[in-house]
Each structure stands twice: as structure tokens, then as C-alpha cells.
ZAVOLUM-777729 format. One record per residue (C-alpha): x, y, z. Coordinates in steps of 0.2 Angstrom, whole numbers, plus 5000, padded with zeros to 4 digits. Example, Ala and Ser with C-alpha at 12.3 -4.5 7.8 and 13.67 -1.06 7.14 Angstrom:
BEGIN
506249785039 506849955036 
***
This chain:
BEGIN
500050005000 500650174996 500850315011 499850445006 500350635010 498950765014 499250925005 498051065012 497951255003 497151385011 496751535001 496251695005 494751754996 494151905006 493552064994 495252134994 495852004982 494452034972 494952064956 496752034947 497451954963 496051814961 496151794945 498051774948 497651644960 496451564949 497851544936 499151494950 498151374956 497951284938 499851284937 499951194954 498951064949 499651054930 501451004939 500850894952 500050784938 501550784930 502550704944 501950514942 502550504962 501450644967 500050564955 500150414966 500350504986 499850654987 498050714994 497550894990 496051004999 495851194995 495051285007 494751465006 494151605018 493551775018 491851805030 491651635026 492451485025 492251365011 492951185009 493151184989 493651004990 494250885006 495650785004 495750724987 496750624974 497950714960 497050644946 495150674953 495350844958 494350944949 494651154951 493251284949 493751474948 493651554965 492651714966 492651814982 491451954987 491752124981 492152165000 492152095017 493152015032 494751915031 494351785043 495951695045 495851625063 494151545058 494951465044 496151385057 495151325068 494251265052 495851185046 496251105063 494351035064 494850945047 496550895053 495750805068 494250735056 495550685042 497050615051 496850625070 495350515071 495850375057 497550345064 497250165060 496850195042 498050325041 499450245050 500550245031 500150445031 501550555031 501350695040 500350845034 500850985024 499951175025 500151325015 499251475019 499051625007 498151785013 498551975007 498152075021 497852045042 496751935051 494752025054 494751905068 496251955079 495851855096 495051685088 496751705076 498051735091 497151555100 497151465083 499051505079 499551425096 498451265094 498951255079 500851255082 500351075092 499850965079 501050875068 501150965053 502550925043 502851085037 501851245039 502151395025 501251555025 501451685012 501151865011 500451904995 500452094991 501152255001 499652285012 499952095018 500652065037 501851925040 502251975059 500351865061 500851735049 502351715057 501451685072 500851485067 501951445051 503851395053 504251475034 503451625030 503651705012 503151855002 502651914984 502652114981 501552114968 499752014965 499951974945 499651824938 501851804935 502151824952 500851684961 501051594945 502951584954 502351554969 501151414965 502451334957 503751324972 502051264982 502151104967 504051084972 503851084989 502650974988 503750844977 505050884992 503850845005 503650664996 505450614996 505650675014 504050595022 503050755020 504650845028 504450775046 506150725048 507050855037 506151005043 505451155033 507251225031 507451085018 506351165007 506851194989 507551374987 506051484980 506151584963 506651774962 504851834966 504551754979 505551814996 505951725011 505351805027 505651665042 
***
């Protein structure tokens, strides 16, 4: 039997990324997935869910396989909240669901990987601040945030994540990068148990437009 490695995207879709920066992450996305389906190992292990937040929290698609995953285009309201400590606790509520309470079905899982992309600073300051902390406890692989955009705040990402990156523009070149570097990290993650022995440090160097912050 194959070990399986959970993958889980967290997106930020709140009114702020209205616009280009959606349709950049939309685009980004697509070039995620391309690659991962290009990687017959990836094909084989990896688990993918995309969750995204902004009043709301959606689960687009629970933990699914490579080749079944099937992406729609993400549209966020013209304005609202960034709700990124709900979208933990969401997360965590998933982690528990997903890998927590199937440890004898998942017992050939490696352990979880999270990225997190948001452009801007939690709406939800003291559900966020609990969240970050509980979610420091469960054994996540590897944890990377990115700041997407100039109005975006890494001193809060880099309160959960143990990598936290940033992108000074929202075009489609630059997440197209970043999603990219996600697809590699990925591939990483699968030759190194989902990086729980070798850490988030062994990571594979990001492109130009991406900048490493933690």
C-alpha cells in the first residue's frame, strides 16, 4: 500500500483579492495542479484539499486524489472580512476529522503539509492569536504562510507557520511563481516523508519573486 501525503491549501478569498489577485490565484492554482499531475509519484501519494476564507469559510474540495481533483474558479465577494483564525480552527477541525481520528487507516500517512495564502491581516484578531497556538501542536509536517501583496502582514503569519514567504505584487507571474514552488515543495515533501524528519528548512529554494521572510 502506498503512504499517502495530505496536502491542504488555504486561500484567501476575502473582497480585497477581488479582482486581478483572484484571477492570479485562479491561474496559479491551475499551474499547481498541471505539475503535480506531471509527477507520476505525486500522482500516486499526494492528497490535495483547498479551502478558502474570507467572511466565510468554504471547503472547495476535502482531501482528494491528484487525478480526481477537479478545480472551479474561486470568486470572492466584492468586500468583506478576512477571517483567518476561523479558517484555522476550520483547518484544525479537518486535521482532527482527516488524520487524528483514522490513525488506523492512516497509520501509512505521512505527516501533513499546510500552505496558507492571505494578502492582508486577520478580521478575527483573538479567535486567530488562540488558533495560531493550537495549531503549532499538531504534527504538521511543514507549515508555509505567504504574504501576498504590500498591504499583507507576515508578523501574524509568522505567528503559526515555521516558513513564512512574500510576493510584492498580485499578477498572475508572480503567484504563477509562487504556485509553482508550492508543486515543488510538495514533490519535496514526498521524498522526505511530508518533511517530518527533514524540517521546513529543507525546502527547495524559492524563485526570484517569491522572498523568504522566516
Amino acid at each position: 500500500m502506498n503512504r499517502h501525503l495530505p496536502v491542504y491549501l488555504l486561500i484567501d478569498s476575502s473582497g480585497s483579492m477581488h479582482g486581478e489577485p483572484i484571477n492570479a490565484v485562479n491561474e496559479g492554482l491551475r499551474a499547481l495542479l498541471h505539475g503535480l499531475k506531471q509527477d507520476p509519484y505525486a500522482l500516486e501519494t499526494v492528497l490535495l484539499s483547498l479551502i478558502t476564507f474570507d467572511r466565510e469559510i468554504k471547503e472547495i474540495f476535502p482531501l482528494t486524489s491528484i487525478e480526481q481533483v477537479q478545480l472551479d474558479e474561486i470568486i470572492p465577494p466584492s468586500s468583506g472580512a478576512t477571517h483567518l483564525g476561523e479558517a484555522l480552527e476550520y483547518l484544525i477541525n479537518r486535521y482532527y476529522r482527516d488524520i487524528q481520528s483514522k490513525k488506523d487507516v492512516m497509520q501509512n500517512t505521512f505527516a501533513p503539509m499546510l500552505f496558507v495564502m492571505t494578502d492582508g491581516k486577520p478580521s478575527d484578531l483573538l479567535l486567530f492569536t488562540e488558533m495560531s497556538k493550537k495549531i503549532k501542536t499538531l504534527k504538521f509536517g511543514a507549515i508555509v504562510a505567504c504574504a501576498a501583496g504590500p498591504k499583507a502582514k507576515t508578523e501574524f503569519l509568522e505567528q503559526f507557520a515555521d516558513h513564512v514567504v512574500s510576493i510584492e505584487s498580485t499578477d498572475s507571474s508572480a503567484f504563477s511563481a509562487f504556485f509553482r514552488w508550492v508543486s515543488a515543495s510538495i514533490a519535496t515533501g514526498n521524498q522526505s516523508g511530508g518533511l517530518e524528519v527533514a524540517g521546513a528548512s529543507h525546502l527547495p529554494p524559492p524563485p526570484a519573486e517569491v522572498n523568504i521572510v522566516v
